[in-house]
C-alpha positions as CSV (number, residue, x, y, z in Angstrom):
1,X,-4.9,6.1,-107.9
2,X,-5.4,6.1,-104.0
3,X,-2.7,6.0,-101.9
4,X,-1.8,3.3,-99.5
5,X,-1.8,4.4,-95.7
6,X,-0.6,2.3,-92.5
7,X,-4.1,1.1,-90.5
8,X,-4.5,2.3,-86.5
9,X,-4.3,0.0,-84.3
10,X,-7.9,-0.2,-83.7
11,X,-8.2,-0.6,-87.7
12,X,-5.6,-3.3,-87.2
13,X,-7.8,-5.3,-84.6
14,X,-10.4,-4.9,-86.6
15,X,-8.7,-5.9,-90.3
16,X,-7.5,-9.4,-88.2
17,X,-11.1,-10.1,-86.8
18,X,-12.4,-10.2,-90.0
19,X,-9.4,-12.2,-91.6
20,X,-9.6,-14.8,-89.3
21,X,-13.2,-15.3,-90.3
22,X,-13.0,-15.5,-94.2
23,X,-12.3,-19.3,-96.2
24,X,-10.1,-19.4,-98.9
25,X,-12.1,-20.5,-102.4
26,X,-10.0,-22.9,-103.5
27,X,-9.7,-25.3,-100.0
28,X,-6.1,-23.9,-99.5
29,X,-5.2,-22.6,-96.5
30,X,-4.2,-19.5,-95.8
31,X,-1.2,-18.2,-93.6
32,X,-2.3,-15.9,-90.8
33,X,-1.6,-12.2,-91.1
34,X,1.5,-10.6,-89.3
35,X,2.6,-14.3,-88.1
36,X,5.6,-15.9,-89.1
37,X,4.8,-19.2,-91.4
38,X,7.2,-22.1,-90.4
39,X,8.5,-24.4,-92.9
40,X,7.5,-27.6,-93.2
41,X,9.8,-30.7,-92.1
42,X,10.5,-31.5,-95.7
43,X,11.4,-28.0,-96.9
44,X,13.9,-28.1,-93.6
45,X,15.7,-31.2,-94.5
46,X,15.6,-30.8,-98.4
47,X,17.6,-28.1,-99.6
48,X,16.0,-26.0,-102.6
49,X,17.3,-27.3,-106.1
50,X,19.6,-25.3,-107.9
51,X,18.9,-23.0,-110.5
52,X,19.2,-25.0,-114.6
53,X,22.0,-23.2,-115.5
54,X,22.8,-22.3,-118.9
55,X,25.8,-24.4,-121.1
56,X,28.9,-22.0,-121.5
57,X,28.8,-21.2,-124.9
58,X,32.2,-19.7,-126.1
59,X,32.8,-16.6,-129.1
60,X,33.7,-18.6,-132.4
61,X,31.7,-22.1,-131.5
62,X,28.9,-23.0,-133.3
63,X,25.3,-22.8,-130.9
64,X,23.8,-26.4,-129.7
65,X,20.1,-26.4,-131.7
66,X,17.7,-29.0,-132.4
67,X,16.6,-29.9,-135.6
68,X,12.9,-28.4,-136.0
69,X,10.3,-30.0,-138.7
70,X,9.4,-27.8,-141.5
71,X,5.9,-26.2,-140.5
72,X,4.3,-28.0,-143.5
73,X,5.9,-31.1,-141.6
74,X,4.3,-33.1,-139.0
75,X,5.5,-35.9,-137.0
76,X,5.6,-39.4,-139.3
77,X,2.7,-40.9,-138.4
78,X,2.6,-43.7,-141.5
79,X,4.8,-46.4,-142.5
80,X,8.2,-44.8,-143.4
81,X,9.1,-46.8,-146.4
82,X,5.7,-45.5,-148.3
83,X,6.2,-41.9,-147.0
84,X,9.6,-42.5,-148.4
85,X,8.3,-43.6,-151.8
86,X,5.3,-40.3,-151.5
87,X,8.5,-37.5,-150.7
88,X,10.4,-38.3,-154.0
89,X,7.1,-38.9,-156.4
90,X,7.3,-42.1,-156.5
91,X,3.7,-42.8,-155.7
92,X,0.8,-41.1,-157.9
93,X,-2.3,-39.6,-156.2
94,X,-5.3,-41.5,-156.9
95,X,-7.5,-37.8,-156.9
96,X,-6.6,-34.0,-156.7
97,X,-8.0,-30.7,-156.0
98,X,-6.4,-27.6,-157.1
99,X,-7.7,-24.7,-154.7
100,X,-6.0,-21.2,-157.1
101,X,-7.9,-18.4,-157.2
102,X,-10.2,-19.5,-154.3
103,X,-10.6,-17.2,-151.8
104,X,-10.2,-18.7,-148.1
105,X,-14.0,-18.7,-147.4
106,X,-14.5,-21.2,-150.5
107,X,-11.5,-22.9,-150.3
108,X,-12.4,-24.5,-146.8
109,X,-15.8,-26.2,-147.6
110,X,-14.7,-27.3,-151.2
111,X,-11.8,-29.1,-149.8
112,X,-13.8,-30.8,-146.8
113,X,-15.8,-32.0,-149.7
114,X,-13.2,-33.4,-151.3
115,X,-11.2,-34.9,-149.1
116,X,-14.5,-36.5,-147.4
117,X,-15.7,-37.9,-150.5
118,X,-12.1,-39.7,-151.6
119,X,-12.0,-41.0,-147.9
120,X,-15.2,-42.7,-148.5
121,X,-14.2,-44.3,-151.5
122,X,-11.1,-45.5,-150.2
123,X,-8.8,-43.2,-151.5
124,X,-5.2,-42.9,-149.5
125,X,-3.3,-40.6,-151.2
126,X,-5.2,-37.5,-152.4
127,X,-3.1,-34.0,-153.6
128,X,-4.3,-30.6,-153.0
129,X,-3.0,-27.2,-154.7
130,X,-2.9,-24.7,-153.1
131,X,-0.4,-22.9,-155.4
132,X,2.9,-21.2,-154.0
133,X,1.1,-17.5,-153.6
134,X,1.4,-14.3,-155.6
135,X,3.9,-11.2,-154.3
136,X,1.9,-8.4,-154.1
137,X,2.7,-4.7,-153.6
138,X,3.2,-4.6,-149.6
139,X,3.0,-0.6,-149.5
140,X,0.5,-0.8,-146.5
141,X,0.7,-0.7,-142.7
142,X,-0.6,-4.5,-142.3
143,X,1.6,-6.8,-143.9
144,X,-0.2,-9.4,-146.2
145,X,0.8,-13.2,-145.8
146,X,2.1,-14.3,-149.3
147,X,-0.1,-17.8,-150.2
148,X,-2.7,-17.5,-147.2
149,X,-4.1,-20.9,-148.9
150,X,-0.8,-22.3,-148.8
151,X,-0.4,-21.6,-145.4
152,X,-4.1,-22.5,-143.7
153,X,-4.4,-25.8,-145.6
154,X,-2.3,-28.1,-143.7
155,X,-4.3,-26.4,-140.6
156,X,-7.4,-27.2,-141.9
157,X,-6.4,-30.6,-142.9
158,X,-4.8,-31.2,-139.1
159,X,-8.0,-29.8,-137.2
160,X,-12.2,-29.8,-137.2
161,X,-13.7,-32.4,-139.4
162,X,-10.6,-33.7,-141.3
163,X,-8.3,-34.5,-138.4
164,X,-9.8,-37.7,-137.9
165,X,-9.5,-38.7,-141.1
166,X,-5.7,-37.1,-142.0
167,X,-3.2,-39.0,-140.9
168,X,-0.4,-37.3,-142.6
169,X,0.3,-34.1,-144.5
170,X,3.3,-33.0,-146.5
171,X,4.4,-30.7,-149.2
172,X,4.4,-32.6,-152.8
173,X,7.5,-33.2,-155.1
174,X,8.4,-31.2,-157.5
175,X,6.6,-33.6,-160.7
176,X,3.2,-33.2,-158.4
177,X,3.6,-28.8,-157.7
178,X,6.6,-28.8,-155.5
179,X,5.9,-26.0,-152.8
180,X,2.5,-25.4,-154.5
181,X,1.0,-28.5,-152.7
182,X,0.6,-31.0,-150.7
183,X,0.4,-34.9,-150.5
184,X,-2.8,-35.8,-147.8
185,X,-2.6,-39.5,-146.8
186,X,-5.7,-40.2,-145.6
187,X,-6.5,-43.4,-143.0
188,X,-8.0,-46.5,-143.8
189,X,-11.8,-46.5,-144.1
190,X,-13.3,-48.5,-140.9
């Protein structure tokens, strides 16, 4: 790495000639080399605003969090008296899919199929399996992601062709697979 050294004076001169002819990219302006930059009136009369300090949080009392979703779980976006009714069984899919053994490269195109084709026939409520994953041996440097179907699924179903057409995912009750799948409510067909 080269190391930094102080400029002559005739260096200097020259250095500033130069800098006084460049443009910034952007349109911003640029402060002058070696000259003091004043503060604007406003930054003068406004003091800075304090630093967000952090609560006090005392040994023994219990820590101030949030209440997350579950990362099958995304934000209600259906009437919450018939999600109600889908989160406890009480409302049968009208189609399903069961996606075991596929591998992630099959599973993707067979369930845009499916879900396409029950949103064109006016299907809301479709179930997919994805199954709950099988524990392998994990003796290896990578560690493998236990139910990688079970885990891209409600991606797939949230993004590219079917996010349009999704308009709310959730893991099943325990009559329709539990943990092993999910309930899709699709939207209305225009």
């Amino acid at each position: 790495m080269a190391r930094r050294r102080t400029l002559h004076p005739e260096e200097q001169d020259l250095w500033h000639a130069v800098a006084r002819t460049a443009r910034p990219l952007h349109g911003a302006s640029v402060p002058r080399l070696h000259q003091p930059v004043a503060p604007s009136l406003a930054q003068r009369l406004d003091p800075p605003a304090p630093n967000p300090t952090l609560p006090v949080f005392r040994l023994g009392e219990k820590a101030r969090t949030q209440a997350l979703p579950a990362p099958t779980q995304s934000p209600l976006q259906m009437d919450a008296k018939a999600f109600g009714r889908m989160t406890r069984g009480k409302l049968a899919p009208k189609a399903r899919i069961d996606l075991h053994g596929l591998t992630l490269a099959e599973a993707h195109p067979d369930l845009i199929h499916f879900i396409r084709n029950a949103h064109a026939h006016g299907l809301r409520l479709v179930l997919v399996i994805t199954g709950k994953g099988k524990v392998r041996d994990d003796s290896g440097p990578i560690p493998q992601r236990i139910g990688a179907l079970r885990h891209q699924v409600p991606h797939w179903l949230r993004t590219g062709p079917l996010g349009p057409i999704v308009l709310q995912v959730t893991e099943a009750h325990l009559r329709h697979g539990g943990t092993g799948a999910f309930y899709v409510y699709l939207r209305r067909g225009r």
